[in-house]
C-alpha positions in Angstrom: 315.2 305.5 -12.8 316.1 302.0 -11.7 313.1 299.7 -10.0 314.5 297.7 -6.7 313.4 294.0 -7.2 309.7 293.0 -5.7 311.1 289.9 -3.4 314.2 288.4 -2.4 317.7 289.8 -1.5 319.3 292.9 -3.4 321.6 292.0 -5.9 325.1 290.8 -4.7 323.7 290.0 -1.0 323.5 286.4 0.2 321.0 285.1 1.4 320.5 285.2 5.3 320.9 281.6 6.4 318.6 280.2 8.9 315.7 281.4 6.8 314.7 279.3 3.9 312.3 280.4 1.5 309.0 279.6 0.6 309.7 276.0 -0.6 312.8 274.8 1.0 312.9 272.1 3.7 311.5 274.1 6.9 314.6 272.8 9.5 313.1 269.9 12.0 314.1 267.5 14.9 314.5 264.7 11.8 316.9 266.6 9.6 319.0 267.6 12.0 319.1 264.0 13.7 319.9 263.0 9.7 322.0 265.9 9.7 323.8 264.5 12.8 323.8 260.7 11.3 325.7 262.0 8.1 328.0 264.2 10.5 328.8 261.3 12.5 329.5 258.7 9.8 331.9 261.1 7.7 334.0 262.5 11.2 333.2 260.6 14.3 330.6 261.4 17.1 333.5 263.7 18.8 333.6 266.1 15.5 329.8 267.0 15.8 329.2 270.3 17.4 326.5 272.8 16.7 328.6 274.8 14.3 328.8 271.8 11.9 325.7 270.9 11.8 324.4 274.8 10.6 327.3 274.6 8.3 326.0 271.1 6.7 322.7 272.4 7.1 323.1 275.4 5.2 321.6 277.9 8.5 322.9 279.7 11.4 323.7 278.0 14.5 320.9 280.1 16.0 318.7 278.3 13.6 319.8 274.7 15.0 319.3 276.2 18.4 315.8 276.5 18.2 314.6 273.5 17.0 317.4 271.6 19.6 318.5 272.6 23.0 322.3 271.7 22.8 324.9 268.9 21.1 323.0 266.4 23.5 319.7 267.0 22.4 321.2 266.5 18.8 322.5 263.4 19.3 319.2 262.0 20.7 317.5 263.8 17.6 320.0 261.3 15.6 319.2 258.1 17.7 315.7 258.5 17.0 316.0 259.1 13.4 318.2 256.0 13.6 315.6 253.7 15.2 313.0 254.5 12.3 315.6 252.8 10.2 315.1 250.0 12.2 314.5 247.1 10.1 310.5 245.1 11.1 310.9 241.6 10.8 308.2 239.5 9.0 307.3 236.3 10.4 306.3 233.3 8.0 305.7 230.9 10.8 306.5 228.0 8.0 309.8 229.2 7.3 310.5 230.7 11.0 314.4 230.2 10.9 314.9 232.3 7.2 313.4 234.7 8.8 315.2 235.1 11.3 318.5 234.7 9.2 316.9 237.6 7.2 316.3 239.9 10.0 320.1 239.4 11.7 321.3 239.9 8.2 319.2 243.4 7.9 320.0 244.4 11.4 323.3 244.2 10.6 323.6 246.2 7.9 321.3 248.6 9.9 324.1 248.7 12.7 326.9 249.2 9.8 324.8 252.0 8.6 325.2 253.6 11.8 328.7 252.4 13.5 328.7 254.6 16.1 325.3 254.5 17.3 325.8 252.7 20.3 328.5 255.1 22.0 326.0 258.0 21.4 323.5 256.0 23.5 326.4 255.4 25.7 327.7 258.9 26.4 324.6 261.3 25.7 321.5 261.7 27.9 318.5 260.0 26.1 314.8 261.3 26.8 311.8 259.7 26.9 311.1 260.0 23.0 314.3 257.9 22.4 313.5 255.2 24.9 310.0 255.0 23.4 311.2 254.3 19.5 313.7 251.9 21.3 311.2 250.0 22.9 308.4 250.2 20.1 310.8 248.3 17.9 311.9 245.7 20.6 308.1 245.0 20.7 307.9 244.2 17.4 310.6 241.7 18.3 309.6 240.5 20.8 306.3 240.1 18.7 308.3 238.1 16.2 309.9 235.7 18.8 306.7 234.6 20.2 304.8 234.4 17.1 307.4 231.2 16.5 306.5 229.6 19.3 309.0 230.5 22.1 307.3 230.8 25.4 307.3 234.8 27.0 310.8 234.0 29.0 312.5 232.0 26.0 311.6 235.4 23.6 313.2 237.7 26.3 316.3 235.7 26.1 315.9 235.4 22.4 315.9 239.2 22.3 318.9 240.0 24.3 320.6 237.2 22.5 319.8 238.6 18.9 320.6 242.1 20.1 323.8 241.3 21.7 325.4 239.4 19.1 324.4 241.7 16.0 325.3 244.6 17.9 328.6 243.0 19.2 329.6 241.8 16.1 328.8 245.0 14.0 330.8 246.9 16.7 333.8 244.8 16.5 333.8 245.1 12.0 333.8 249.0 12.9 336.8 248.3 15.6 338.8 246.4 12.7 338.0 249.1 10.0 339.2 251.6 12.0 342.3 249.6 13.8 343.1 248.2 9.6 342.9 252.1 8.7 345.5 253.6 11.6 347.6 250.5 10.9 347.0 248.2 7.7 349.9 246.3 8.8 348.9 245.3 11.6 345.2 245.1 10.9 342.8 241.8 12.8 343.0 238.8 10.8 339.4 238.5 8.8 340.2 235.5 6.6 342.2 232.0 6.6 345.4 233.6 4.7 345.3 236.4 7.2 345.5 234.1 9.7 347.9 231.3 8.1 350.3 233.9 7.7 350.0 235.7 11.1 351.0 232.6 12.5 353.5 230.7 10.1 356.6 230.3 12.2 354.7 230.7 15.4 354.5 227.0 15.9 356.1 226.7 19.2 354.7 230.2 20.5 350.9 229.6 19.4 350.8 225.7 18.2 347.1 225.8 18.6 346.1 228.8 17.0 348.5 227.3 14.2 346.5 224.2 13.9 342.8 225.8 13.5 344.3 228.6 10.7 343.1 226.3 8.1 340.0 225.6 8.9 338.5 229.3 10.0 336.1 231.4 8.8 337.4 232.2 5.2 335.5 235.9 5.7 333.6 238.8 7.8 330.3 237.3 6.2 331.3 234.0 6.9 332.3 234.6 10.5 328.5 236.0 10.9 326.9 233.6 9.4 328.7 231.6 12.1 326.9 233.5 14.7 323.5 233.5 13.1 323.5 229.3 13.3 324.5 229.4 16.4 321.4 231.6 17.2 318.9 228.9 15.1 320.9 226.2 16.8 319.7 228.1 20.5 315.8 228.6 18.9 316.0 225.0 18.1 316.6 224.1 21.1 313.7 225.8 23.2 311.3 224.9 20.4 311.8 221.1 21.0 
């Protein structure tokens, strides 16, 4: 006489998904925004549906359904997850201007981790719990900005200045990855060769561009570095 097993799933049955065992990750709103993040960065925002994310998640789409209401709900799950990533900048008030450097340097790479962040906040509804984690780490900015002397309008302007260019310039490295990657060919010049040779024997058609080849940025780190200064140069300014 055989004896059937105390626990688990008879032999040569699979395990129903959707119901981890005792031990396993219990499935929350943060790893299924994580889910969504890692979703997004190996297909695209558009690829994300409910069924991939049980599928990377190892449960039933039932499962995701009960901890999220729909794709939309998701993607704000993922935005908030994102904006715990945000990197807290540390203010030396002796050495104001490194760190500053060192926060558009992290908030860079904290766009690049995410590329596609900004067209999720674009195209999904966002609740209240988003808007919150937004605006908690725009304080601490904010904090930051004053704490090195900039009056209360001067750090508004600071912010949308530091936002704006970090965001804009991570967004357009993600628009020439993906333009270099459907076309390598024709791909946006990033350094001085690029550029020499996009525009050797275009001296009658674009004589100026032609002229300042030479002298641009050599690379993509150069170029923001180039928009970091300019930033410091603008502090400077309203410090005086």
């Amino acid at each position: 006489m055989s004896v059937a097993p105390s626990s688990g799933p008879p032999p040569g049955t699979a395990r129903r998904r959707g119901r981890p065992p005792k031990g396993e990750p219990v499935l929350t709103r943060e790893r299924i925004g994580r889910a969504v993040l890692d979703e997004v960065s190996a297909h695209g925002a558009d690829r994300v549906t409910m069924r991939s994310l049980a599928a990377r998640l190892d449960v039933t789409p039932r499962a995701v359904y009960k901890v999220v209401r729909d794709r939309d709900d998701a993607l704000a799950a993922a935005v908030v997850v994102a904006q715990r990533d945000w990197p807290a900048p540390r203010l030396d008030p002796a050495h104001a201007e490194a760190d500053l450097t060192t926060f558009c340097q992290q908030l860079r790479t904290w766009y690049r981790r995410h590329p596609v962040l900004l067209r999720i906040v674009a195209s999904t509804p966002m609740d209240d719990e988003v808007r919150a984690a937004a605006m908690r780490n725009m304080d601490v900015l904010a904090g930051f900005l004053l704490g090195t002397g900039l009056t209360p309008a001067d750090a508004a302007r600071a912010c949308d200045l530091i936002i704006g260019t970090v965001s804009g310039f991570a967004e357009l490295e993600e628009w020439e990855a993906r333009a270099g990657a459907a076309d390598p060919q024709h791909a946006p010049a990033e350094d001085t060769a690029a550029m020499a040779a996009f525009t050797a024997g275009s001296a009658d058609d674009l004589p100026h561009l032609r002229r300042i080849a030479p002298a641009a940025a050599s690379d993509v780190d150069d170029r923001f570095a180039d928009r970091v200064e300019m930033l410091l140069l603008w502090v400077r300014s309203r410090l005086r």
